[in-house]
C-alpha positions in Angstrom: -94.6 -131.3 -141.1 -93.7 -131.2 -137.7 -94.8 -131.1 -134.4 -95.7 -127.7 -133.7 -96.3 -126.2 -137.3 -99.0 -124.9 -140.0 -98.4 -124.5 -143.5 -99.8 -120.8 -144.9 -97.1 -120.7 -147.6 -93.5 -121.8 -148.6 -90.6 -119.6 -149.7 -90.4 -119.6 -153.3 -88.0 -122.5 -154.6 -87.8 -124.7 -151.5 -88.5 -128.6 -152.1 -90.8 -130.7 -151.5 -90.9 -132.3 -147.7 -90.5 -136.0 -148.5 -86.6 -137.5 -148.8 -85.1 -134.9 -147.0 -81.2 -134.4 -147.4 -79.4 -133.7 -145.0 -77.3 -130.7 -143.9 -79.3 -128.7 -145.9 -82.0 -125.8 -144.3 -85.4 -125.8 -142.9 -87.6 -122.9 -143.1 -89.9 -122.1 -140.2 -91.8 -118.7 -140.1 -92.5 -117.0 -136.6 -95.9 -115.3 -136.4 -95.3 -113.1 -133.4 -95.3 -109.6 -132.3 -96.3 -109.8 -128.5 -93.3 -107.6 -127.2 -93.1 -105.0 -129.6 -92.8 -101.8 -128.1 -93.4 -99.3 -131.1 -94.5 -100.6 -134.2 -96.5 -103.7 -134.3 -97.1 -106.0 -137.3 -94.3 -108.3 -137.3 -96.4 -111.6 -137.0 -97.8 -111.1 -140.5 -93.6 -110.6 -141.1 -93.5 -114.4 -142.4 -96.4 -114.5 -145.0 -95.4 -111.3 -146.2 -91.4 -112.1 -146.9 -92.5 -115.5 -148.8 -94.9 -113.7 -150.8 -92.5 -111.4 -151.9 -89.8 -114.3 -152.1 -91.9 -115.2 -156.0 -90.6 -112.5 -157.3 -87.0 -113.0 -157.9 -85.6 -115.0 -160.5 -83.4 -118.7 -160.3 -80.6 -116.7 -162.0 -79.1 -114.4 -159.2 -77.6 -111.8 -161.3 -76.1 -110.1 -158.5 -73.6 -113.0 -157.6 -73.8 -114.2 -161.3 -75.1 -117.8 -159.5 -78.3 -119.8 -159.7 -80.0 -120.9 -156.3 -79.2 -124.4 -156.4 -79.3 -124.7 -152.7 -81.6 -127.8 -151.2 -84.1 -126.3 -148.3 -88.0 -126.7 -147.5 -90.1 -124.7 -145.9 -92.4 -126.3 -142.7 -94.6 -123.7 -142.1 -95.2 -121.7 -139.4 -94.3 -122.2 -135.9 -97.6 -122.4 -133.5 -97.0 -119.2 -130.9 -98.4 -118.5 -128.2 -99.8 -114.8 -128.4 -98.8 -112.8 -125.3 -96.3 -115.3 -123.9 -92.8 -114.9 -125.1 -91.1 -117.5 -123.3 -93.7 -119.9 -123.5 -93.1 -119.4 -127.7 -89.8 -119.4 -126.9 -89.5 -122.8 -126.3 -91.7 -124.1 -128.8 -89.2 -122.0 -131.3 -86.7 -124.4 -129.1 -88.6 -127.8 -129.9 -89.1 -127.0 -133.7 -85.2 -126.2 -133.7 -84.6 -129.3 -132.2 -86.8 -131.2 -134.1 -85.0 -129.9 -137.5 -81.6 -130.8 -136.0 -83.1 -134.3 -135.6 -83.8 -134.4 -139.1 -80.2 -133.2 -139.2 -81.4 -129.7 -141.1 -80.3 -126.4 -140.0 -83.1 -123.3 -139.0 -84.1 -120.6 -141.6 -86.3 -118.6 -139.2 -88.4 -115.9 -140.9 -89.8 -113.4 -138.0 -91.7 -112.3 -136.4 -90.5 -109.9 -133.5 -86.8 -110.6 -132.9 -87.4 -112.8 -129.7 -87.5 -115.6 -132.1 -84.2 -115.8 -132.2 -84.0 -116.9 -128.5 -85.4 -120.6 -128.5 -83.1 -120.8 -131.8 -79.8 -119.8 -130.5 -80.7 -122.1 -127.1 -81.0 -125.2 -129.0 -77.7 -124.6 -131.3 -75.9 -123.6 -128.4 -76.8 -127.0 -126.7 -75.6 -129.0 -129.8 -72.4 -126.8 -130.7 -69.9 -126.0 -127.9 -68.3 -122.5 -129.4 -71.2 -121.2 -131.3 -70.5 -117.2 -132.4 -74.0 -115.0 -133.2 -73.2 -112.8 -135.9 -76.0 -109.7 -134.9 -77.0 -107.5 -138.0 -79.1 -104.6 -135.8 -79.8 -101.1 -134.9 -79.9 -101.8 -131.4 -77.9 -104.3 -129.4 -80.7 -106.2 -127.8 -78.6 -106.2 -124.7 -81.2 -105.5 -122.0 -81.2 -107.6 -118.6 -84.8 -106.8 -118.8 -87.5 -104.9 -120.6 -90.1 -102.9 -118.5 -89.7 -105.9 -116.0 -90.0 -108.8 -119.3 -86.7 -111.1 -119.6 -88.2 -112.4 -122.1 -88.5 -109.7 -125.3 -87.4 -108.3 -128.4 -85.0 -105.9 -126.3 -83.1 -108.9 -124.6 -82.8 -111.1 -127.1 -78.4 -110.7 -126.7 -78.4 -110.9 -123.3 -80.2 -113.9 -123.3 -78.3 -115.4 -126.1 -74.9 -114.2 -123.8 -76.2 -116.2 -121.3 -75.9 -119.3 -123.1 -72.2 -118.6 -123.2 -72.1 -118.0 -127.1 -69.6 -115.3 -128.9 -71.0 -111.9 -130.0 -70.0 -110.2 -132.9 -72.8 -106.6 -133.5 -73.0 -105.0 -136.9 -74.6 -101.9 -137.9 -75.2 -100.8 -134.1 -76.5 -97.3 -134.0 -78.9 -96.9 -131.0 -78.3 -98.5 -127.4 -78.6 -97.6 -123.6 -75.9 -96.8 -121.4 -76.3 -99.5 -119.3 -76.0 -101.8 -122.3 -72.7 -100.0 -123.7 -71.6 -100.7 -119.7 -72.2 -104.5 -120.1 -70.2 -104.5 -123.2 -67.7 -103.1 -121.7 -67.6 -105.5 -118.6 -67.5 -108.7 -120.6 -64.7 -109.9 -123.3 -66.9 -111.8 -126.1 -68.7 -109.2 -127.5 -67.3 -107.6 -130.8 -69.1 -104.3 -132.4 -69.1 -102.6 -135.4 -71.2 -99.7 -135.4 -73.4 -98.3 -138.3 -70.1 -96.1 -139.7 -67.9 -98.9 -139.5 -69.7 -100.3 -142.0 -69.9 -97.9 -144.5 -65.8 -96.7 -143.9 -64.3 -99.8 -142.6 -65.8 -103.6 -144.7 -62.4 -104.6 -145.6 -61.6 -104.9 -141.7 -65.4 -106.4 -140.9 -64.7 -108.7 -143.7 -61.3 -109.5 -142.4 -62.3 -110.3 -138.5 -65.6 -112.6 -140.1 -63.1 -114.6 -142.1 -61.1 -115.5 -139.3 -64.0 -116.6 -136.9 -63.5 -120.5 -136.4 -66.3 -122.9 -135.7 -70.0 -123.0 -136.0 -72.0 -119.3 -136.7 -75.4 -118.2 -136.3 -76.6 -115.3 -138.1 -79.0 -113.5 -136.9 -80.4 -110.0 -139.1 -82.9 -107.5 -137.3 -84.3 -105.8 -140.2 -84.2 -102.2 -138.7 -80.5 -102.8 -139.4 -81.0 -101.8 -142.8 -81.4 -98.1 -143.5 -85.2 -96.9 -142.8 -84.9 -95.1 -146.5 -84.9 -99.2 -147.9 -87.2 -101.1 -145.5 -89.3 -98.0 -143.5 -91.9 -101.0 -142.1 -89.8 -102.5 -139.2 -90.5 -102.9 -135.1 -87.8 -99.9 -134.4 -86.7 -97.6 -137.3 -83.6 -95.7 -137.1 -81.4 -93.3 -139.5 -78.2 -94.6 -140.7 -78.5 -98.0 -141.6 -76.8 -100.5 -144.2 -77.7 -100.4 -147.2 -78.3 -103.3 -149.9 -75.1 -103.3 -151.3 -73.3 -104.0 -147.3 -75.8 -106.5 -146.8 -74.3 -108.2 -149.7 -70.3 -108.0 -149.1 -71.3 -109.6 -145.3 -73.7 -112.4 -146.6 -70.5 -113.9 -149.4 -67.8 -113.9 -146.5 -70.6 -115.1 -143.9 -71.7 -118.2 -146.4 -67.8 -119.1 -146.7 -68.1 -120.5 -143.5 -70.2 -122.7 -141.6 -73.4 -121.4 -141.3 -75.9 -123.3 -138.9 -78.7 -121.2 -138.5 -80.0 -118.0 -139.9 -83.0 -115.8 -139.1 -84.4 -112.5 -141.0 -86.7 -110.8 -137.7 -88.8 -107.8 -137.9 -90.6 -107.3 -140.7 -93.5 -105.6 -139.9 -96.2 -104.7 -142.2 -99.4 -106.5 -143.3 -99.1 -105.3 -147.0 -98.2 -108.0 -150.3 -95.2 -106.3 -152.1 -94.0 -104.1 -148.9 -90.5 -102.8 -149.5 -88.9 -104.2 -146.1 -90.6 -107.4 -146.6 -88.9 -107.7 -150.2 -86.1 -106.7 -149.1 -86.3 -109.3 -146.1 -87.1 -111.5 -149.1 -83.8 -110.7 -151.1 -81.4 -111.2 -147.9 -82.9 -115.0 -148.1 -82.6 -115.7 -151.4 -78.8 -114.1 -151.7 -77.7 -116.4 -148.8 -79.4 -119.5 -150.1 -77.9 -118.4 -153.6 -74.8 -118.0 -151.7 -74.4 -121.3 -149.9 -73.0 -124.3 -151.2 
């Protein structure tokens, strides 16, 4: 276990914590919703995605491929309810503490802020880290209702840090944010419709990223129609199939941390959550 963890559940197939290989991934689940500004429930997001992570098969039939991938599941991180940065940085420790063990993070959310202490420690270890950003929204804020810590700024925190940007499935942002985007040169988007008429070309610009990556999926970035229970729903997301082409070029390269954020309902068997719970299993199928 480490430092700052509990253990409620594991994700169906990880292994057992004692002779840990190395390279492989550690799970940590997020309980925390303390920003949410519309629909709440995302700290139950963790319990709820492993639960619904026992009911796929070994056998992914989808990629014809069994999950032979090596990865354990610590538990979930200790938050601190109503302080974002504060859980920030214990997200930042625990990240730090798996890279220690020389494991990469598998962060199940949770409100998306989790992804902030993440990104920070992987920034600090990798010098050209690119965030691949699977949203509705760009997350872009400077601030939220006075907060610089929230699910709103996650981007423009994670910009900070000096990392490449690369947005897919954006559908929903603020002027001011489509200003900063404009203003900087490391920030690639690929709006909702880009998806749906253009993969070859998304596919094509993710092959040719060099050097560490960090993926990062908001659920709301799936259509509302597949996964309705999510912090910030919006019309005319990806759907399954989308999901899919992205995670087998993503896994091609070299993956160092990955988080699923947003799944917010309190009910076993949801449809986002096992949905949240298939975009795991595909990538650890995926992954070599």
């Amino acid at each position: 276990m480490l430092l700052n963890t509990y253990e409620p559940w594991k994700f169906a197939f990880s292994q057992e914590i004692e002779d840990i290989t190395e390279n492989s991934f550690g799970i940590i689940g997020v309980p925390f919703d303390s920003t949410t500004s519309y629909h709440s429930g995302a700290r139950l997001g963790p319990i709820v995605v492993r639960e619904a992570s026992f009911g796929f098969e070994k056998f992914n039939t989808v990629f014809n491929k069994d999950l032979t991938a090596t990865f354990y599941d610590f538990g979930d991180v200790n938050v601190i309810p109503g302080n974002c940065e504060g859980t920030c940085n214990i997200i930042e420790d625990t990240v730090n503490e798996l890279l220690d063990l020389n494991l990469k993070p598998l962060i199940i959310g949770g409100e998306h802020s989790a992804s902030i202490g993440a990104i920070k420690a992987l920034s600090e270890k990798y010098d050209k880290l690119t965030v691949i950003h699977l949203d509705a929204h760009r997350d872009l804020a400077f601030d939220f209702i006075g907060e610089k810590y929230s699910h709103a700024t996650v981007m423009r925190r994670a910009h900070e840090m000096g990392v490449n940007l690369v947005q897919i499935g954006i559908r929903s942002s603020s002027s001011d944010e489509e200003e900063f985007v404009k203003s900087t040169y490391n920030i690639q988007t690929f709006k909702n419709k880009d998806t749906h008429k253009h993969m070859d070309a998304i596919e094509y610009y993710l092959t040719n990223i060099d050097g560490p990556i960090y993926i990062s999926v908001d659920m709301d970035v799936i259509d509302p129609s597949l996964a309705p229970h999510v912090g910030n729903p919006t019309p005319g997301g990806l759907f399954i199939s989308e999901i899919e082409n992205l995670l087998v070029t993503l896994s091609r390269k070299n993956v160092v941390g990955f988080d699923v954020v947003e799944t917010a309902t309190d009910r076993l068997g949801d449809n986002t959550a096992v949905v949240a719970a298939k975009i795991i299993y595909d990538f650890l199928t995926l992954i070599e």
